[in-house]
mmJSON file of the N, C-alpha and C atoms, coordinates in Angstrom:
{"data_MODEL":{"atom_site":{
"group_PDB":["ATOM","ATOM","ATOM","ATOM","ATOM","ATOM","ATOM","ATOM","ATOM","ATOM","ATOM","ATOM","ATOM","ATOM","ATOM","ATOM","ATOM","ATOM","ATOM","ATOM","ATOM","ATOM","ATOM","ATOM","ATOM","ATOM","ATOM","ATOM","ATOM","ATOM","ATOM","ATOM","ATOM","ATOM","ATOM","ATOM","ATOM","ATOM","ATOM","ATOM","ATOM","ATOM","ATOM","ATOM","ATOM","ATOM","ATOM","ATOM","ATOM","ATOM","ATOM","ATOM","ATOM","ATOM","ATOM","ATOM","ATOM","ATOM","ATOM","ATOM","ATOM","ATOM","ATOM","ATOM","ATOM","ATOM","ATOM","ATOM","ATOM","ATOM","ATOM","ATOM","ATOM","ATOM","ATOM","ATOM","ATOM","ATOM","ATOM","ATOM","ATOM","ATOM","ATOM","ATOM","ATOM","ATOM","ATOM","ATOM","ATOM","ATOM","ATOM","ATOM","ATOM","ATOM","ATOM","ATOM","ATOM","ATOM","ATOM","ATOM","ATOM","ATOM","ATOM","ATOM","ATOM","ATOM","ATOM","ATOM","ATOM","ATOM","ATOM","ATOM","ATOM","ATOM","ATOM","ATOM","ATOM","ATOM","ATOM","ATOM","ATOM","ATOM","ATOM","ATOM","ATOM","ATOM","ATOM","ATOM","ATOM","ATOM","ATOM","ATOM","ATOM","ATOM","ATOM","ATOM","ATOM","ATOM","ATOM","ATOM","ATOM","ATOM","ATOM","ATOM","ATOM","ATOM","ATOM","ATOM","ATOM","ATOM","ATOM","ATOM","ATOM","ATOM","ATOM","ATOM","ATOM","ATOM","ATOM","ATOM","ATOM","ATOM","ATOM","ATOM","ATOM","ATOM","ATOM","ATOM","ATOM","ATOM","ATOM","ATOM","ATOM","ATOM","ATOM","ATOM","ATOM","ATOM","ATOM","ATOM","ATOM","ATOM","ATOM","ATOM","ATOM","ATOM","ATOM","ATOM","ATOM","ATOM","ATOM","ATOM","ATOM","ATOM","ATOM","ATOM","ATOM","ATOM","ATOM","ATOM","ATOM","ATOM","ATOM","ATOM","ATOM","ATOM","ATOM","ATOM","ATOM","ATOM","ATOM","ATOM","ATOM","ATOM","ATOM","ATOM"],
"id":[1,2,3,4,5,6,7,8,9,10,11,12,13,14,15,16,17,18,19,20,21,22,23,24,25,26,27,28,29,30,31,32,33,34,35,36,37,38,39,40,41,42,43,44,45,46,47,48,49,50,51,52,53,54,55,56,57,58,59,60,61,62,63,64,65,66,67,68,69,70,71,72,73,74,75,76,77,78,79,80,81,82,83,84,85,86,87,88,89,90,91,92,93,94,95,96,97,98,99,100,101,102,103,104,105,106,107,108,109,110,111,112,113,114,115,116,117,118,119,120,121,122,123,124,125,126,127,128,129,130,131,132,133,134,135,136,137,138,139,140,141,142,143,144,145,146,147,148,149,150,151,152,153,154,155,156,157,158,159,160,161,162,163,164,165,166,167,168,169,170,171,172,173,174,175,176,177,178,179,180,181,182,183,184,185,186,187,188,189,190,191,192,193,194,195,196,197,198,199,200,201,202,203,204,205,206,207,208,209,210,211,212,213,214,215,216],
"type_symbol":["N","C","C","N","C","C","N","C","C","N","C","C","N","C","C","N","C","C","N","C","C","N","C","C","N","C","C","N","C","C","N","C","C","N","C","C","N","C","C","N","C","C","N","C","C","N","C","C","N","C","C","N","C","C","N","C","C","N","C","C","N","C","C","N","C","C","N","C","C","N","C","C","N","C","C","N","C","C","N","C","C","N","C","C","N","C","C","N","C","C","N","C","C","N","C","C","N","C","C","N","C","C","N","C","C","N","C","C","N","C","C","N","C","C","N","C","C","N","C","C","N","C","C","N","C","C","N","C","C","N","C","C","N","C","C","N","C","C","N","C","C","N","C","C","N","C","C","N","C","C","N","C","C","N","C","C","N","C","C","N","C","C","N","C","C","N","C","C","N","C","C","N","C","C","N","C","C","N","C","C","N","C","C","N","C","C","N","C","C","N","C","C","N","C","C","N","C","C","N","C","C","N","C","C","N","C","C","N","C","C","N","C","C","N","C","C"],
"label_atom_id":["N","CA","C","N","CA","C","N","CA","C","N","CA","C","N","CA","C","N","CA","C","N","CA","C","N","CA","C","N","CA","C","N","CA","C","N","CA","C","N","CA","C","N","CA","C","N","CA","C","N","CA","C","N","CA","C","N","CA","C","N","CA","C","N","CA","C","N","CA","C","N","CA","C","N","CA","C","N","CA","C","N","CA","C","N","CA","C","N","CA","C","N","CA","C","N","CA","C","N","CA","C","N","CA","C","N","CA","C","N","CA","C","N","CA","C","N","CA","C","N","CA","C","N","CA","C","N","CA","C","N","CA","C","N","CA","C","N","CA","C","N","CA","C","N","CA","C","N","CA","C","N","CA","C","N","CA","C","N","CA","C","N","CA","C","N","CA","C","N","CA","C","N","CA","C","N","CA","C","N","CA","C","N","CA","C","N","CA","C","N","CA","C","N","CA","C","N","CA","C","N","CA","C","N","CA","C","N","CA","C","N","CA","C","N","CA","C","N","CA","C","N","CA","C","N","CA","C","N","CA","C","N","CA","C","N","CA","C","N","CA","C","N","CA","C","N","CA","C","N","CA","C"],
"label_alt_id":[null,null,null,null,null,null,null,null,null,null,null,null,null,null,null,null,null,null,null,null,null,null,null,null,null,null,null,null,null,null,null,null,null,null,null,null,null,null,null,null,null,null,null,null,null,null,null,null,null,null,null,null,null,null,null,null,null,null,null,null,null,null,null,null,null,null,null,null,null,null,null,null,null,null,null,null,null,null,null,null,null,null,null,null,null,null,null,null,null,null,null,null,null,null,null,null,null,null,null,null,null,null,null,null,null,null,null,null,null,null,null,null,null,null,null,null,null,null,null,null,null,null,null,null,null,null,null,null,null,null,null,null,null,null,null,null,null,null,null,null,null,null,null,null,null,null,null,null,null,null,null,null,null,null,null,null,null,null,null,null,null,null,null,null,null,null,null,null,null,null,null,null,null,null,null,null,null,null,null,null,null,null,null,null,null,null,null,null,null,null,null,null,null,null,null,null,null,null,null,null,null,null,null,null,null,null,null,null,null,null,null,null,null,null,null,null],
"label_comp_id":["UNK","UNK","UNK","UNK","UNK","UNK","UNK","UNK","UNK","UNK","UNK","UNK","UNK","UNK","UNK","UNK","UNK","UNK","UNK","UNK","UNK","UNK","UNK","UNK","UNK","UNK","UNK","UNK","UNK","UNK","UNK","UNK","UNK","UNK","UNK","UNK","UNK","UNK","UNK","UNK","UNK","UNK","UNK","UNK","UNK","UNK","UNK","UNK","UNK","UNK","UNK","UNK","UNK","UNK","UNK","UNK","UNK","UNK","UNK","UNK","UNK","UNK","UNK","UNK","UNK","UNK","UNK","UNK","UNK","UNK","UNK","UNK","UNK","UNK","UNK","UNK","UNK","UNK","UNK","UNK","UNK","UNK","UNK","UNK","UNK","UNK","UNK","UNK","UNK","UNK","UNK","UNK","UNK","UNK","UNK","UNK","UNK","UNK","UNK","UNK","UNK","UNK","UNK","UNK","UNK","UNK","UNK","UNK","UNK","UNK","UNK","UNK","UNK","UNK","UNK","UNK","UNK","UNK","UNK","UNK","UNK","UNK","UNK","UNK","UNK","UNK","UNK","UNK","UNK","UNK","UNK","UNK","UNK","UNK","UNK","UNK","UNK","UNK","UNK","UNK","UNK","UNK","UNK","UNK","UNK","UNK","UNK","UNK","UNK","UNK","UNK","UNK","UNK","UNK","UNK","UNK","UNK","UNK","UNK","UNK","UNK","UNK","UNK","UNK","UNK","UNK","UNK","UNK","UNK","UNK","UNK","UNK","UNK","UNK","UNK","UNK","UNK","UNK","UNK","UNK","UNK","UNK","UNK","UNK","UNK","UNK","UNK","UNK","UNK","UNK","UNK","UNK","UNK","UNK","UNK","UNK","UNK","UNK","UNK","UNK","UNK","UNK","UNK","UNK","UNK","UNK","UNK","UNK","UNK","UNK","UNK","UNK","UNK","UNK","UNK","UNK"],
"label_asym_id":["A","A","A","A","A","A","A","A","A","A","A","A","A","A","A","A","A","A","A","A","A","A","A","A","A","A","A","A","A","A","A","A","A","A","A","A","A","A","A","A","A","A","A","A","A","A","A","A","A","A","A","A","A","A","A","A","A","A","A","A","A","A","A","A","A","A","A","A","A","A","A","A","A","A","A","A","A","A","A","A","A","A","A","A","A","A","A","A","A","A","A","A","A","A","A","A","A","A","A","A","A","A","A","A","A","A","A","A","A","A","A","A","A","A","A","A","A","A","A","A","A","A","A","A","A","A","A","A","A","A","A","A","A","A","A","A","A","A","A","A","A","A","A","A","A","A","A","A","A","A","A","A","A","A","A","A","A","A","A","A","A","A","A","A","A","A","A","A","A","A","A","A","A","A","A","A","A","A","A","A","A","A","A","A","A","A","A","A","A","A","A","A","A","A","A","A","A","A","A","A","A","A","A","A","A","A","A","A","A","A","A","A","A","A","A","A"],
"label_entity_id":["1","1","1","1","1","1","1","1","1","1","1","1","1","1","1","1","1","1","1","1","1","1","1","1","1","1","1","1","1","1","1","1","1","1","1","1","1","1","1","1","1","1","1","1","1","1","1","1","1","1","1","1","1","1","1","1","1","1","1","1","1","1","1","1","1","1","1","1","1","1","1","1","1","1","1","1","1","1","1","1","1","1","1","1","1","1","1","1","1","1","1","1","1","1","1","1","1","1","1","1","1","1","1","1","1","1","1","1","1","1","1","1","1","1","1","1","1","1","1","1","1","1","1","1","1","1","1","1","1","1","1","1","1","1","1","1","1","1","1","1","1","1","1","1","1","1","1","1","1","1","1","1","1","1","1","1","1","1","1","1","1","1","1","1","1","1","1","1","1","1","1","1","1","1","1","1","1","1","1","1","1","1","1","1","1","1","1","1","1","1","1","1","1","1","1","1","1","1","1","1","1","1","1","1","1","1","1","1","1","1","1","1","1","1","1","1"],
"label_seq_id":[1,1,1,2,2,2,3,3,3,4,4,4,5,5,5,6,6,6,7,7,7,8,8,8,9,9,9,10,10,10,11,11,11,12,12,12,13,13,13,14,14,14,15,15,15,16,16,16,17,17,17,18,18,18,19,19,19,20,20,20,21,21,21,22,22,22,23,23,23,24,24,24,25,25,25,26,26,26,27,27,27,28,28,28,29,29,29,30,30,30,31,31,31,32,32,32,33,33,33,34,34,34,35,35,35,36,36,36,37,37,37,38,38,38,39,39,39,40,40,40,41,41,41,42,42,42,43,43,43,44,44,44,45,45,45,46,46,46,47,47,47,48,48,48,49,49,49,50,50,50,51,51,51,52,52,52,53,53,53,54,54,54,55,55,55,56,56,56,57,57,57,58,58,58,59,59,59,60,60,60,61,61,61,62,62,62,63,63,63,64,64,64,65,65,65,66,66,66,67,67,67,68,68,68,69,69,69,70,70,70,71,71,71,72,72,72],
"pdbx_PDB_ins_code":[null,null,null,null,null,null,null,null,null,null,null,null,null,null,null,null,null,null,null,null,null,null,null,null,null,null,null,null,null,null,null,null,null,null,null,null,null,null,null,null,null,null,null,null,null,null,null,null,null,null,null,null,null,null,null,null,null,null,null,null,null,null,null,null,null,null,null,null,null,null,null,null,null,null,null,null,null,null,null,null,null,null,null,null,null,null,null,null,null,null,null,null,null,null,null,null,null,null,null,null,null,null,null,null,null,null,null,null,null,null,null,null,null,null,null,null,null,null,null,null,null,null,null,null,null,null,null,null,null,null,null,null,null,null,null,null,null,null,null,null,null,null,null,null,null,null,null,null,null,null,null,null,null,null,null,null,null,null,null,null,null,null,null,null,null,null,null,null,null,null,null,null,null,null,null,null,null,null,null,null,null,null,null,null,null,null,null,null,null,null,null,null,null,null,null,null,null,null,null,null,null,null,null,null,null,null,null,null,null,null,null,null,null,null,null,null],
"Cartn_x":[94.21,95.251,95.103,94.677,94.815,93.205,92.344,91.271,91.9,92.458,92.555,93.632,94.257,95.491,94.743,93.921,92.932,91.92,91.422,90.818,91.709,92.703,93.99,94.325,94.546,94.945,94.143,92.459,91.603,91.327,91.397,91.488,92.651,93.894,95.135,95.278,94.637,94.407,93.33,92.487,91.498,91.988,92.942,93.315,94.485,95.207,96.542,95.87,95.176,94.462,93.803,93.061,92.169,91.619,92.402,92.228,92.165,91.885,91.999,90.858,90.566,88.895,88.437,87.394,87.328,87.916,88.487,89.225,88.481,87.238,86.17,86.341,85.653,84.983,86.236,87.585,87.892,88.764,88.627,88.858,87.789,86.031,85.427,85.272,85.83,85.976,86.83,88.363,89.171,88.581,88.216,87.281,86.396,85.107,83.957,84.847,86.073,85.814,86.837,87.798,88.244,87.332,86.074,85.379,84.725,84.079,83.868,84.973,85.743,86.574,86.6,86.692,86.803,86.138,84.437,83.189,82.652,83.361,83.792,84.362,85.637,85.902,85.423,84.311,83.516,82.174,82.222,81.119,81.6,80.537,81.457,82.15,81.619,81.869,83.339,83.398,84.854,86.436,86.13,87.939,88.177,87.158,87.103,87.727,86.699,87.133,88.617,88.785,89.972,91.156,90.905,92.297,93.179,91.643,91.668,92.774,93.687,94.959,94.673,93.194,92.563,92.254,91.342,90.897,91.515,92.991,93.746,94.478,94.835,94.98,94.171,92.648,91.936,91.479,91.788,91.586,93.05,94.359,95.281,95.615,94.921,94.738,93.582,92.825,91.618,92.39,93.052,93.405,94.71,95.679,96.092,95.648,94.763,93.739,92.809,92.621,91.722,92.489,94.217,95.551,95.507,95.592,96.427,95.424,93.901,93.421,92.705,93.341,92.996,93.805,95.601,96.273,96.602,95.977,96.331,95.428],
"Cartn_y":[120.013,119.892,118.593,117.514,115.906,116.339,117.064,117.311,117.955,118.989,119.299,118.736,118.043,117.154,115.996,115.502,114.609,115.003,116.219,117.085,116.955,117.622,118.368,116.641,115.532,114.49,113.995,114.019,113.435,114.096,115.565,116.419,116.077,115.759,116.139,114.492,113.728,111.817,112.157,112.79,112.772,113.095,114.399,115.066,114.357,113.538,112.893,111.279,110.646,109.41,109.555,110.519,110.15,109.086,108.506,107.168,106.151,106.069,104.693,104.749,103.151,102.58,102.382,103.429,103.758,104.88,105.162,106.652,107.769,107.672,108.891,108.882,107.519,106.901,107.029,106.59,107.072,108.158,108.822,110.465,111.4,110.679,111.383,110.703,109.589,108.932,109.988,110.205,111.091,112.585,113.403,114.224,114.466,113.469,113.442,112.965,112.473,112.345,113.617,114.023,115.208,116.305,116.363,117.357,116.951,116.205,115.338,115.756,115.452,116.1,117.554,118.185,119.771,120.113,119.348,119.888,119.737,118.5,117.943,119.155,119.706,120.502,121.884,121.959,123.558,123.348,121.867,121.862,122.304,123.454,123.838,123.336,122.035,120.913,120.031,120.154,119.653,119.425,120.983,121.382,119.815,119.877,118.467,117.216,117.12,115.752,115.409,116.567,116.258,116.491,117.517,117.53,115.771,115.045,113.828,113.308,112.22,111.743,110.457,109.445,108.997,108.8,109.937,110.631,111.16,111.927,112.034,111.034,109.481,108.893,107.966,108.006,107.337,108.268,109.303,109.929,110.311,109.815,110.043,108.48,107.603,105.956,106.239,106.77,107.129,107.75,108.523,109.48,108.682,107.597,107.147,106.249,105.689,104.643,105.46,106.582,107.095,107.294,108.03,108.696,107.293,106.592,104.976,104.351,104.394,104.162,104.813,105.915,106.804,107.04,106.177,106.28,105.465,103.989,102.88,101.983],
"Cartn_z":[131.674,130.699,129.914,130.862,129.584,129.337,129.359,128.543,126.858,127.35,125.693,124.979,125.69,124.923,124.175,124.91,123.861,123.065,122.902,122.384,120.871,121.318,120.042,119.596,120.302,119.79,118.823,119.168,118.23,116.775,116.936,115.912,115.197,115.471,114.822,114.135,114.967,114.284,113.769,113.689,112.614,111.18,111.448,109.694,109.524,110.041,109.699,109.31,109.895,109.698,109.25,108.317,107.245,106.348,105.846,105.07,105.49,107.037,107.214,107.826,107.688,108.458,110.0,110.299,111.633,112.395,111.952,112.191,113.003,112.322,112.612,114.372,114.124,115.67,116.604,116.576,117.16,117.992,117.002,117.129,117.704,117.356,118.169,119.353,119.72,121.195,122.008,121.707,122.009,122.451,121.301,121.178,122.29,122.586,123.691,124.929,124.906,126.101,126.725,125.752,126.423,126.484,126.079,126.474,127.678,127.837,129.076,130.397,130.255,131.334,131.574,130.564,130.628,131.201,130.762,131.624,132.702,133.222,134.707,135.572,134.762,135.453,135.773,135.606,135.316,136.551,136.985,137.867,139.169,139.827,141.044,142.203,142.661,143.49,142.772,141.91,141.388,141.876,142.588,143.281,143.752,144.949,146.167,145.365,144.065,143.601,142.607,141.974,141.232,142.049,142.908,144.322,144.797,144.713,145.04,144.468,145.22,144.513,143.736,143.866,143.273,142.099,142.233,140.974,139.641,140.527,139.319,138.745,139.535,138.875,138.188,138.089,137.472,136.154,136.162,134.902,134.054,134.429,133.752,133.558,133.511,133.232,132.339,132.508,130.986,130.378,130.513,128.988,128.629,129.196,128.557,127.57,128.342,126.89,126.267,126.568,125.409,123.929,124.528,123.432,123.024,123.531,123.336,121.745,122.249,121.312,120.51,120.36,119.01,118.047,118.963,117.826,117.359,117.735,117.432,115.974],
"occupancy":[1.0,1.0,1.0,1.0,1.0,1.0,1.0,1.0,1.0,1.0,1.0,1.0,1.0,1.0,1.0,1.0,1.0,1.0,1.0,1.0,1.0,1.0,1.0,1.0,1.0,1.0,1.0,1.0,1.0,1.0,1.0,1.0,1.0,1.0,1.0,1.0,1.0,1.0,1.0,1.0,1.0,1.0,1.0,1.0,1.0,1.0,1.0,1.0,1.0,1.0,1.0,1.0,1.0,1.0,1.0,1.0,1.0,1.0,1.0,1.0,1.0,1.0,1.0,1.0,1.0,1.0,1.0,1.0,1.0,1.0,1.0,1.0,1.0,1.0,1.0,1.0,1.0,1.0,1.0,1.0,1.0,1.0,1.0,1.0,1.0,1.0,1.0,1.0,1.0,1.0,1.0,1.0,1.0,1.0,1.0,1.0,1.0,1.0,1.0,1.0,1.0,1.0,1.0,1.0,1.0,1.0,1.0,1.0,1.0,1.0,1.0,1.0,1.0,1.0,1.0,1.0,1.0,1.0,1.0,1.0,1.0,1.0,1.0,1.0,1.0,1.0,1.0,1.0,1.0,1.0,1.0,1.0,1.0,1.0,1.0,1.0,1.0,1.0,1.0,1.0,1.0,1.0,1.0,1.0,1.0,1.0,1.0,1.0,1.0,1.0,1.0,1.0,1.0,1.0,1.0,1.0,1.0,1.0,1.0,1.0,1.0,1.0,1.0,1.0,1.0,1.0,1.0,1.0,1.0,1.0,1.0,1.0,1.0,1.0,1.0,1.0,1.0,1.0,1.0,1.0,1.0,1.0,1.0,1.0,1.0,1.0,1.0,1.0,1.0,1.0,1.0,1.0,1.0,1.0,1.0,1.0,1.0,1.0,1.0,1.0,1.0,1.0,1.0,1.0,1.0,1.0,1.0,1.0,1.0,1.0,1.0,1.0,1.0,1.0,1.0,1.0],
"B_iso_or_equiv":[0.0,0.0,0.0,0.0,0.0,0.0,0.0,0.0,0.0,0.0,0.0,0.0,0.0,0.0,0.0,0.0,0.0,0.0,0.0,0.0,0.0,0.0,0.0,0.0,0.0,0.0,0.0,0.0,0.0,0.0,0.0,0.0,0.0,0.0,0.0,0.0,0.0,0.0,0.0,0.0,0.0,0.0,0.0,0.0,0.0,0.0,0.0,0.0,0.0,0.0,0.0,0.0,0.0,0.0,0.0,0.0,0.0,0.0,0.0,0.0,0.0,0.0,0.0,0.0,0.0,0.0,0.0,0.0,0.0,0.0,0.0,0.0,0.0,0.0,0.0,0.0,0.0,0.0,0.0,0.0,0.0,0.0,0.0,0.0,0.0,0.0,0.0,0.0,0.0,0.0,0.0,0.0,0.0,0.0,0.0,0.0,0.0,0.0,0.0,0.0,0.0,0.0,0.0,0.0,0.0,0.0,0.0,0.0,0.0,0.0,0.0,0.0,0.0,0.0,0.0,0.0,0.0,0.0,0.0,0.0,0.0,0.0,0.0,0.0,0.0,0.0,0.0,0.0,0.0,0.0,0.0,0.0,0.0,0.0,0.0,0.0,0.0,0.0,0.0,0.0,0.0,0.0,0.0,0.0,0.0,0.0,0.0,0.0,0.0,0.0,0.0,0.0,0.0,0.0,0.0,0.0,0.0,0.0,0.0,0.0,0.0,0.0,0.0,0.0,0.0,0.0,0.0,0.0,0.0,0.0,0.0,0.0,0.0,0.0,0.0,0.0,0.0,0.0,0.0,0.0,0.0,0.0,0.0,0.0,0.0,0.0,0.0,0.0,0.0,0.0,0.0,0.0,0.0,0.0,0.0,0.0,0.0,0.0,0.0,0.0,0.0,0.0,0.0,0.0,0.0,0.0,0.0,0.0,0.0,0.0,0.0,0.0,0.0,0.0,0.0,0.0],
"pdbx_formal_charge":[null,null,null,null,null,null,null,null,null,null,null,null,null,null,null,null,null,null,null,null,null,null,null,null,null,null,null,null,null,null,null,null,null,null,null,null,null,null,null,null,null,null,null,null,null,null,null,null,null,null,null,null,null,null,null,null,null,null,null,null,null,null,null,null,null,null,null,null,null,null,null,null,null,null,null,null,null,null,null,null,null,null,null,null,null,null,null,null,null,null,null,null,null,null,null,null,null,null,null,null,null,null,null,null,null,null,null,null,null,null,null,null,null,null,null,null,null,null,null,null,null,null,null,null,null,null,null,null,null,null,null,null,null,null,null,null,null,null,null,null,null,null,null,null,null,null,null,null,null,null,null,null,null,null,null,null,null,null,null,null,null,null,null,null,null,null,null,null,null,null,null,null,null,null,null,null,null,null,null,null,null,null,null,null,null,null,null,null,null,null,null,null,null,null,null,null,null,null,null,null,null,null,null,null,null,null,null,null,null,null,null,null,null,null,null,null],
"auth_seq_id":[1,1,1,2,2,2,3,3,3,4,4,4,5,5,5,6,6,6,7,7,7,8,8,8,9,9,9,10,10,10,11,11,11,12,12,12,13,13,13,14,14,14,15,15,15,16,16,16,17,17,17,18,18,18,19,19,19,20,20,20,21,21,21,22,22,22,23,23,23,24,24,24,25,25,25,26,26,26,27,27,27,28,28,28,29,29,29,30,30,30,31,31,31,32,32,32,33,33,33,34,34,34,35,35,35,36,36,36,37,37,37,38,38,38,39,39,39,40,40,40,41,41,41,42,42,42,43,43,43,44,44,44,45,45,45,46,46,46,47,47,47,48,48,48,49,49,49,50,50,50,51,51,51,52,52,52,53,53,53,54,54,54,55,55,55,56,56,56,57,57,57,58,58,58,59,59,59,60,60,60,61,61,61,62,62,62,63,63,63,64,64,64,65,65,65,66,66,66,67,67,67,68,68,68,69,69,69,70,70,70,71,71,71,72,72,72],
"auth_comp_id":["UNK","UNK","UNK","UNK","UNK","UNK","UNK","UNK","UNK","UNK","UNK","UNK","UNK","UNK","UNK","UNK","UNK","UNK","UNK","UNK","UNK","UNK","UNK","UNK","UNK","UNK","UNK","UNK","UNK","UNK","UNK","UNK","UNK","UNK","UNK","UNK","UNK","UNK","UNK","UNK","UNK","UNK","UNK","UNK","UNK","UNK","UNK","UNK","UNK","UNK","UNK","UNK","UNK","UNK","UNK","UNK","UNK","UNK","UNK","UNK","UNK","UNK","UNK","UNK","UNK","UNK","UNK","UNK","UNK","UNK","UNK","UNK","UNK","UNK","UNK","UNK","UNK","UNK","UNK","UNK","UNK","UNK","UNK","UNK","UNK","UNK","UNK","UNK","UNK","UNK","UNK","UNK","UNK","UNK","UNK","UNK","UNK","UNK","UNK","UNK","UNK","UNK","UNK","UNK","UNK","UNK","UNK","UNK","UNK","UNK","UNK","UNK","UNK","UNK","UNK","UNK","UNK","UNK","UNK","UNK","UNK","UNK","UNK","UNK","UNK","UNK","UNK","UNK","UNK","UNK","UNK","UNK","UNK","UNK","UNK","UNK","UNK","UNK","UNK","UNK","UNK","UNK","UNK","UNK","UNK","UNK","UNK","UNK","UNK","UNK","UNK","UNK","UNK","UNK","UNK","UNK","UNK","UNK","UNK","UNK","UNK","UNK","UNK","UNK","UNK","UNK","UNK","UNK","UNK","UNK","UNK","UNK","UNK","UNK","UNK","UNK","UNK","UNK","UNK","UNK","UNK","UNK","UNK","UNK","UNK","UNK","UNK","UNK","UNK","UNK","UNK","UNK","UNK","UNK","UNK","UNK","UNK","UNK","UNK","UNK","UNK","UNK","UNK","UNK","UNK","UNK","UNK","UNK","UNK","UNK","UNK","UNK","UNK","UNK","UNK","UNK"],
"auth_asym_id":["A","A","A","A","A","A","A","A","A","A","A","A","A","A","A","A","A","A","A","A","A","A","A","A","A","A","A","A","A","A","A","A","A","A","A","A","A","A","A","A","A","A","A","A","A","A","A","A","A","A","A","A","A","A","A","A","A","A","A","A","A","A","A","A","A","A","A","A","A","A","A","A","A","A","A","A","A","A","A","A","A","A","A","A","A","A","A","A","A","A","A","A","A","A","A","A","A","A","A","A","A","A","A","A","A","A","A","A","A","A","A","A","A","A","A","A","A","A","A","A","A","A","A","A","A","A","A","A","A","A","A","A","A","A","A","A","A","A","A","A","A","A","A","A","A","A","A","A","A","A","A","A","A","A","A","A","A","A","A","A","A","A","A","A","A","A","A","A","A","A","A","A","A","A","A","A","A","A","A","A","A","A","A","A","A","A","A","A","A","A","A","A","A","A","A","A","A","A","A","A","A","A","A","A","A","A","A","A","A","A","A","A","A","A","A","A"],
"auth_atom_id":["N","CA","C","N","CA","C","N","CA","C","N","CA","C","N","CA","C","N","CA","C","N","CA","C","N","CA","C","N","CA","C","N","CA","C","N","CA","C","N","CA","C","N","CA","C","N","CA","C","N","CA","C","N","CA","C","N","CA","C","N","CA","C","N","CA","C","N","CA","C","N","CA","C","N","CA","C","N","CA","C","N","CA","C","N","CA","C","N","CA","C","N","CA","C","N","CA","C","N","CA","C","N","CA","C","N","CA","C","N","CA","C","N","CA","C","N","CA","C","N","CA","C","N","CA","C","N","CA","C","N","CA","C","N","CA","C","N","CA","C","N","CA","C","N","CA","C","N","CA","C","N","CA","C","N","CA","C","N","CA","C","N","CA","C","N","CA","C","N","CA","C","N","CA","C","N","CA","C","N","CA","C","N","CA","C","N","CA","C","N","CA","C","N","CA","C","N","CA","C","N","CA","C","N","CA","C","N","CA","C","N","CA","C","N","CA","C","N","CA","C","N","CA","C","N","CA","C","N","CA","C","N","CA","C","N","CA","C","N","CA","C","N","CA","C","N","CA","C","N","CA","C"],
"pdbx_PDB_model_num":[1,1,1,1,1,1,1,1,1,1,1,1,1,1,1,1,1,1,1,1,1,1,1,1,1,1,1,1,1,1,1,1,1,1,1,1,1,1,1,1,1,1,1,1,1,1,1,1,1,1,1,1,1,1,1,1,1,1,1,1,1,1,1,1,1,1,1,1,1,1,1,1,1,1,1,1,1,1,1,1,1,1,1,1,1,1,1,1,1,1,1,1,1,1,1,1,1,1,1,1,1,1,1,1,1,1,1,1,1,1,1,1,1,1,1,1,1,1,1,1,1,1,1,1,1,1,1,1,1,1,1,1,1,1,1,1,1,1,1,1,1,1,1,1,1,1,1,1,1,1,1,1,1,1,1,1,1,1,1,1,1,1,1,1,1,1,1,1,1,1,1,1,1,1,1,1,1,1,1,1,1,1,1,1,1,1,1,1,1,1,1,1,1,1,1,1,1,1,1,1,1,1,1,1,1,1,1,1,1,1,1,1,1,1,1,1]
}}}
């Protein structure tokens, strides 16, 4: 789920932030890294690691700074 929320975030700061400098970059930061996760989650060994209570909070601390700085 915070895969395509940063997915949809970088897309949706890409066409709303248009005009401003740097924008691209980081919208496709947002972008790669919510795909990055998605595809994390497709590896079969995965269940184990994202079950992890760890894990999910070290990747919902990335996707806050990923949202954080794509809209900043």
């Amino acid at each position: 789920m915070m895969g395509y929320a940063q997915i949809a975030i970088g897309f949706i700061n890409l066409v709303y932030q248009n005009d401003k400098a740097g924008i691209l970059g980081k919208s496709i930061f947002a972008v790669f890294m919510g795909s990055l996760l998605i595809a994390l989650t497709f590896i079969l060994k995965a269940d184990k690691y994202f079950s992890n209570k760890t894990s999910s909070v070290f990747w919902s601390a990335i996707s806050t700074i990923v949202v954080g700085v794509s809209l900043i």
